[in-house]
N, C-alpha and C positions, 0 to 999 in steps of 0.2 A: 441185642447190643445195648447197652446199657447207656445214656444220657452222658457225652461230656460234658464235665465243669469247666466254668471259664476261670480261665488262668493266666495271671494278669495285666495289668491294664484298664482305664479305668474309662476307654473311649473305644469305639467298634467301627467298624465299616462293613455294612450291610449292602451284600450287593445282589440284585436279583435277574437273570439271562431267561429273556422266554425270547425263543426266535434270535432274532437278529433287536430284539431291543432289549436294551442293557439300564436297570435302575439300581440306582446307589440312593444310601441314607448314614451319616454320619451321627450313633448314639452318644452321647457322655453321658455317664453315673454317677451321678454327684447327691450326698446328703440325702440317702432313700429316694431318691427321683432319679427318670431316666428325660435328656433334654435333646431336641433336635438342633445340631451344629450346621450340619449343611445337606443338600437334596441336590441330585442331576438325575437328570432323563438323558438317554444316549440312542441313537440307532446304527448300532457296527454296520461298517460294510464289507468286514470278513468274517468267513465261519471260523469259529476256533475248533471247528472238528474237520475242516481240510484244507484251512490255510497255515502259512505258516508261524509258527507261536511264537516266534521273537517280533513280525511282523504285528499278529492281535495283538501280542504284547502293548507296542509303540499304541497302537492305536487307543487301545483302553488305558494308556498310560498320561495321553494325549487329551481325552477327555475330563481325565482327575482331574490335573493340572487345568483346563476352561474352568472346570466348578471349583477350583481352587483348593480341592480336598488335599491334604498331605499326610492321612493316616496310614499306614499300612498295614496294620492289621484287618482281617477281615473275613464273614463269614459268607457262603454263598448258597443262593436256592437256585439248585439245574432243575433245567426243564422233566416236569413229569415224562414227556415222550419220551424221556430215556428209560423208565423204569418197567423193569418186568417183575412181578406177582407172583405169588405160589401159596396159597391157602391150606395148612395143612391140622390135623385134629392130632393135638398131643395127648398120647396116652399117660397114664399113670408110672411116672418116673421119678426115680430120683433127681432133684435138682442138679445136680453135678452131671449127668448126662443127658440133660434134656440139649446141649448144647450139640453132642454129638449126635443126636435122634437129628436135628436141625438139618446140621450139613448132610448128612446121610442125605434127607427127603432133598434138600436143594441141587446134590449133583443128580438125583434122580429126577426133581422135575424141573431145572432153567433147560434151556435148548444150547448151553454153553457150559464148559467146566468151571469149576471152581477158581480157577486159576486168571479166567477171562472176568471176573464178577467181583464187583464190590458188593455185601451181602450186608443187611437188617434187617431186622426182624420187628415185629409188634405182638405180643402177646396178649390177648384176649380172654375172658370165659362167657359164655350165653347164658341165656335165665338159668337153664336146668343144672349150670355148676359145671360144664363141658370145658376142658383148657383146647384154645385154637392158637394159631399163629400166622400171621401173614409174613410171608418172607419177602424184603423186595431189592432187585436186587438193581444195578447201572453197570454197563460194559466198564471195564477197570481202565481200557484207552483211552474213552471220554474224560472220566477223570483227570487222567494221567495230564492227557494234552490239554484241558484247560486249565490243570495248575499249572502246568510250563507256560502258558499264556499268563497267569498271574503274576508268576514268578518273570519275566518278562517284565510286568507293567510294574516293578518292583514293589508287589501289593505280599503279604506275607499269610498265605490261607490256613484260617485256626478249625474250621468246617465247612462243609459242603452236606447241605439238606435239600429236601421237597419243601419248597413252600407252602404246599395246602397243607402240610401237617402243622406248621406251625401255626398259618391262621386259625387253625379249626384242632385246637391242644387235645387229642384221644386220650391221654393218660390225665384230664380234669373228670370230674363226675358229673360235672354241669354238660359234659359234652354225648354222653351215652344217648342212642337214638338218636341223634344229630346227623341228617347228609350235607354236606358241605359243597357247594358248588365253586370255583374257583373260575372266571372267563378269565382267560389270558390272551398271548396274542393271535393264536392260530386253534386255540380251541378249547375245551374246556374241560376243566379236571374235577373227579368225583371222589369223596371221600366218606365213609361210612362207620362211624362211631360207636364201638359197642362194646360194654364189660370193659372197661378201661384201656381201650386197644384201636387197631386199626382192624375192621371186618372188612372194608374192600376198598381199593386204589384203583383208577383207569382215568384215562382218557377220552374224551368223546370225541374224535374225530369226526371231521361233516360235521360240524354241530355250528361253524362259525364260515363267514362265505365275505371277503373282499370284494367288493362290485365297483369299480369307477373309485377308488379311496372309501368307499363308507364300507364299514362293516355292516352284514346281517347276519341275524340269530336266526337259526334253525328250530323252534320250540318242538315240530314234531318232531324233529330225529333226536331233538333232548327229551322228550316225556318217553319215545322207544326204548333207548338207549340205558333210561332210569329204571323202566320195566324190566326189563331183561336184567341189570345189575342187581335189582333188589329179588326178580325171581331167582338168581344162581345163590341166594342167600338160604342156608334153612328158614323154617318157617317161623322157630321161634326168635329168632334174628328178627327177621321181616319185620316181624309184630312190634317191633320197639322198634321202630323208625318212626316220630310224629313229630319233627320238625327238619325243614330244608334251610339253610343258609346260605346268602350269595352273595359271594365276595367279586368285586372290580368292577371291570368298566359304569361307571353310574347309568347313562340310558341304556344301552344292553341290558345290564341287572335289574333296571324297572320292570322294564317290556316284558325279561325273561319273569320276574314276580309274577307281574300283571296276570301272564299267560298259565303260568301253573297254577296258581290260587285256583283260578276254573277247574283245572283238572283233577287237582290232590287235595284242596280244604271240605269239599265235601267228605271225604274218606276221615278227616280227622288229624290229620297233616297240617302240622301250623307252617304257614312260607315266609322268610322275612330278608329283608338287607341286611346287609354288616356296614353301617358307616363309620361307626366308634368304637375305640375300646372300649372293655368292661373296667371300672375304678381300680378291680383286682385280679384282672388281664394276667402280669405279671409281676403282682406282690410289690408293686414302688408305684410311685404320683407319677405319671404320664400327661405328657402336655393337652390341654383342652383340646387341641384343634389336631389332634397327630390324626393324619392319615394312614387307614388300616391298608397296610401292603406286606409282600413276605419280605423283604429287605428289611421294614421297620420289626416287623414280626421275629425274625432267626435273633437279630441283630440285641433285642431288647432281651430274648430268650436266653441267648450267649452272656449278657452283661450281667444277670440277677441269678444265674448259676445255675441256672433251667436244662442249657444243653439243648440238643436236636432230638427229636425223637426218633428218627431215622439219620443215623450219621455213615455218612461214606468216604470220610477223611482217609486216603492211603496209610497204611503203620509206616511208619518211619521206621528206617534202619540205622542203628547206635553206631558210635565210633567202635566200638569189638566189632560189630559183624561185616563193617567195611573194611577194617584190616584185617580180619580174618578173612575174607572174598578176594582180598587184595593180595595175602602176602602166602596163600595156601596153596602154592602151585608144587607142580610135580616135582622140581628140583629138589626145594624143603621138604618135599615127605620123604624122596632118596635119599636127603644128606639125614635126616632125622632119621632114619631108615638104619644107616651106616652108621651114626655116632650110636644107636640100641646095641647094631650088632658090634661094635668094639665094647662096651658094656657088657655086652653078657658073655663076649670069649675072657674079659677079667673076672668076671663076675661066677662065672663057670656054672652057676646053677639055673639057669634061663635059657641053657641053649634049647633042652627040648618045648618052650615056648616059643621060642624062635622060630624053629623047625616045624611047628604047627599053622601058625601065623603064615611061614611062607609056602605050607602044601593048599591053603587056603588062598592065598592070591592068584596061584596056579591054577588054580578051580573057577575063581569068579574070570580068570584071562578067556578060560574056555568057556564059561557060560555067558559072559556081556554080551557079546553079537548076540543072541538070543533072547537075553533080556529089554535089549535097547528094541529089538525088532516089538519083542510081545507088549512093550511097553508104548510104542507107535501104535499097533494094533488096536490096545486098548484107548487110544484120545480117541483114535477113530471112531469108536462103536460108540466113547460118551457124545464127539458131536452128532454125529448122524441119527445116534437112535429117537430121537422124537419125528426124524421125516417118515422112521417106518412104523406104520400100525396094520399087524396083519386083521382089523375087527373091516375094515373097508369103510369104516362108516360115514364117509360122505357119497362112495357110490350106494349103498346099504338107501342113504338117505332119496338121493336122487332119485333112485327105482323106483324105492316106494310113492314117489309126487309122480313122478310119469306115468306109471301106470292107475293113475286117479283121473288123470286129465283124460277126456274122452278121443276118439281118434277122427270125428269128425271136422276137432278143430274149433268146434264149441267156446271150446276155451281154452287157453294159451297162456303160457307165463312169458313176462319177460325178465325178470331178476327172480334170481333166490341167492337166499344169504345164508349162510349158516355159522353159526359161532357156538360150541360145542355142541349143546344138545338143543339149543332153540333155533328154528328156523324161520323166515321171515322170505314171502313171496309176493311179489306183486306182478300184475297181468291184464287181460282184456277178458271179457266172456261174450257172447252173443245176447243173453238177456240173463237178467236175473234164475230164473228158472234152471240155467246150465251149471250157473256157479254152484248155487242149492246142492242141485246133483253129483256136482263133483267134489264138494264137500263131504257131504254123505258119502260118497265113494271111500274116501281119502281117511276119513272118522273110524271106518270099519279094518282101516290096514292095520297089520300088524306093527305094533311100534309107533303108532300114532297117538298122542295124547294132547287135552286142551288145544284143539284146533280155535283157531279164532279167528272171525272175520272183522278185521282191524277199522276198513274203509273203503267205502264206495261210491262212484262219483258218473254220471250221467246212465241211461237207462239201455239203450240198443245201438252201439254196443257199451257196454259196462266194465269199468276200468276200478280192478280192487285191491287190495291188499289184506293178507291173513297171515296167519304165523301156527304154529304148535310147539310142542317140545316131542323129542326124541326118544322115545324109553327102549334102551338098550336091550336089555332084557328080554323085553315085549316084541322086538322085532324077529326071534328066533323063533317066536309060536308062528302055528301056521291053523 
């Protein structure tokens, strides 16, 4: 999907929704410079995905009015936790149907139809010259019900984007290699830069923890969570990752530096903050002191003709297709029906068109029940078929860890995780010496590759964590 242009107006209303906290920023464009008019911080006390929208409406309408804002135009960053992913490798096509390759892969891989999904795309190529595409997509009711929420708060929405794409622009060339961490309210989002595109989008859930009002960072289940994203990466991907960036909260963002630099600048990984823009961010003079947020970010993006890079705007339907929805009903096609056929008895030469047309209507009276049924049939098999996978592979997976672990009880798991083909266990052993063992056991199974022992922490009894990956393949040899 291609980047809209902003179309006009010469002032913005940037508004950003993570959680139940709601930030606004009011851009003007003036004389090559973009300038800060007005800023509010809000915390809703309704969801606008189950309360109700004339109600959020009031409320986010309620709080413009405190900061005094009166724009109404305006762009917005939804919460990544709504977006779902689909990584696919485009072949050698003609441009005119790479569109259609697209949708193909997306009702083959979201877990919803086409029809439930607002869809984007980001197109990519890796060192060797490979075209990729990350497809991403947001349930289309989310949408739906926070523009009616908008529309409510009589705010008028020109786009709806991700904010980490914006703070962290994929389609610059300064950005290739670049992972982008974004801390928000409830957790933090990952973004992966590469050949002018988006290579990967998620969320890290667990990653952030409310204790008593303070927040804490979770850095192990972030440096985990990083591994496992950059290994579902090819490898010539991988290799061009040599800088992290991190965006918000300031002492979280320290901490979380502080903590990586140890991990990832020995490897060659540069790690740094985001507190400013760059002079050429967005191509105009930006005010010295403008705080980097995705509100300021879409908002200044929208005003310089930049566009979203992932836009999820619903299409609008024209005046034609509301009064043809409107005025198309069964009466009008029987009277349009009746004034053909008085037509063609003057007409004389049309009846045997006529007569065709209506052995044909007769045909679809008898085949609809059949079509309406096989037509039901078919959403059913597109929602359900990703529940079923006849490969079994997480019983597949299980076995093979059970039967590693020895039956004296030596050693015991208590969690295992699995997320497609990496797996991540943690447990107890009796001493070092059983876990050894039952590594070695587990190394030897079929389908088991890059076993790794992550972490271990007191000696008898001994409490550890390891991981491997899955090879599909490899689990069928015996």
């Amino acid at each position: 999907m291609k980047a809209s242009k902003n179309q006009g107006g010469s002032t913005l209303l940037g508004l950003s929704l993570d959680g139940n906290r709601l930030e606004g920023i009011v851009l003007r464009r003036t004389n090559g410079s973009v300038k800060v008019q007005k800023t509010f911080f809000a915390s809703l006390s309704l969801d606008p995905l189950t309360n109700d929208a004339e109600l959020v409406g009031q409320e986010i309408r309620n709080r413009l009015i405190e900061a005094g804002i009166g724009e109404r135009r305006c762009v917005i960053s939804v919460p990544l936790s709504w977006a779902l992913t689909l990584h696919t490798k485009v072949p050698e096509l003609p441009e005119a149907d790479v569109s259609s390759f697209l949708q193909i892969e997306a009702e083959r891989g979201f877990p919803y139809g086409p029809d439930a999904l607002l869809i984007s795309n980001s197109r990519f190529r890796s060192p060797a010259g490979e075209t990729y595409a990350t497809q991403v997509a947001v349930p289309r009711d989310n949408i739906l019900r926070l523009e009616k929420a908008l529309k409510a708060a009589r705010l008028k929405p020109v786009s709806f984007s991700l904010g980490i794409a914006a703070l962290q622009s994929a389609d610059k060339k300064s950005s290739d290699g670049v992972l982008a961490l974004a801390i928000g309210e409830n957790s933090i989002g990952v973004q992966i830069s590469c050949g002018g595109g988006l290579a990967a989008l998620r969320t890290l859930e667990g990653s952030l923890e409310n204790e008593g009002g303070k927040k804490l960072i979770h850095t192990d289940v972030v440096a985990r969570e990083l591994r496992i994203t950059l290994g579902q990466l090819p490898a010539e991907m991988r290799d061009t990752v040599r800088q992290v960036r991190v965006f918000g909260d300031t002492g979280l963002g320290q901490q979380l530096i502080e903590e990586l630099r140890q991990r990832v600048e020995p490897t060659g990984i540069k790690v740094e903050r985001v507190t400013a823009y760059a002079p050429d961010e967005f191509g105009v003079k930006l005010p010295a002191d403008a705080e980097v947020s995705p509100a300021f970010s879409l908002a200044a993006r929208h005003l310089t003709g930049k566009g979203a890079l992932l836009e999820f705007l619903p299409p609008k339907i024209t005046t034609w297709q509301q009064f043809n929805a409107r005025y198309s009903s069964a009466k009008l096609v029987w009277a349009g029906t009746t004034a053909g056929a008085v037509a063609l008895v003057i007409a004389g030469a049309f009846l045997a068109q006529q007569w065709q047309l209506s052995r044909l209507r007769s045909q679809w009276k008898v085949m609809s029940p059949k079509v309406t049924e096989l037509e039901g049939m078919q959403q059913n098999i597109r929602k359900f078929r990703p529940w079923f996978d006849e490969s079994l592979r997480s019983l597949s997976i299980l076995k093979r860890l059970t039967e590693a672990f020895p039956e004296d009880g030596a050693v015991s798991a208590k969690t295992v995780e699995i997320r497609d083909l990496a797996v991540i266990c943690t447990g107890t052993a009796r001493d070092s010496q059983s876990l050894i063992r039952m590594r070695d056991k587990l190394s030897a199974a079929p389908g088991v590759t890059d076993i790794h022992i992550e972490q271990t922490r007191g000696k008898s009894p001994l409490q550890f964590t390891f991981n491997f990956h899955w090879n599909e393949r490899g689990s069928h040899e015996r």
